[in-house]
N, C-alpha and C positions, 0 to 999 in steps of 0.2 A: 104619503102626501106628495113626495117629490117626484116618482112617478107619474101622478097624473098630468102634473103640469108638464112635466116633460112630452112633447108630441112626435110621439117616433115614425119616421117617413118610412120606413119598412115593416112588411106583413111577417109577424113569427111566423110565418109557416110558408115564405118565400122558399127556400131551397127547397120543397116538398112539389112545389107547382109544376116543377119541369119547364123544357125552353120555351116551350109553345105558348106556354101561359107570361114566360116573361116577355116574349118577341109580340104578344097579342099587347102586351101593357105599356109596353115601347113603340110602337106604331098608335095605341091610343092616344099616348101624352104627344107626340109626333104631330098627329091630326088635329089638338087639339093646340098646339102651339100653331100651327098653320092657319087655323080657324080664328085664332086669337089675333094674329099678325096679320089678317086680309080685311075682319072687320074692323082695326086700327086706322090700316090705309083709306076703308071705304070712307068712315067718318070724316078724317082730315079732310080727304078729298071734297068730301061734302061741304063740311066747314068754308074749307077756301074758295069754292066756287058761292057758296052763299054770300061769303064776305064782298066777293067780288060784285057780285049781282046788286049788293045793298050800297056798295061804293065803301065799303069801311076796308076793305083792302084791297090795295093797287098790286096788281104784281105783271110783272112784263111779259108778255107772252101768254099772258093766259087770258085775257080780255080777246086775243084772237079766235081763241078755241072756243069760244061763247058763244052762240047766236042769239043775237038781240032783236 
């Protein structure tokens, strides 16, 4: 039982893969944090120009960058 609850982050049969398959699994998670970290910024981004547009946030400099 204590097995299962245990969630093991490596594959039994990682050293079996060879580099190619670990360097393919490391540019995955890579791509995938990069992926993760662009659609963060996109939202924010979004967010604070929305806020600005509705007037529920004031932020200096950036009411310039807006065209009204």
């Amino acid at each position: 039982m204590h097995n299962r609850l245990r969630r093991t982050r490596r594959d039994p049969n990682w050293e079996m893969d060879g580099p190619a398959a670990r360097r393919e699994h490391l540019q995955s998670r890579l791509m995938s944090m990069i992926a993760l970290s662009y659609s963060f910024v996109a939202v924010s981004v979004a967010a604070i120009a929305w806020g600005v547009q509705l007037g529920l946030a004031h932020v200096p400099g950036i009411g310039l960058l807006i065209v009204r």
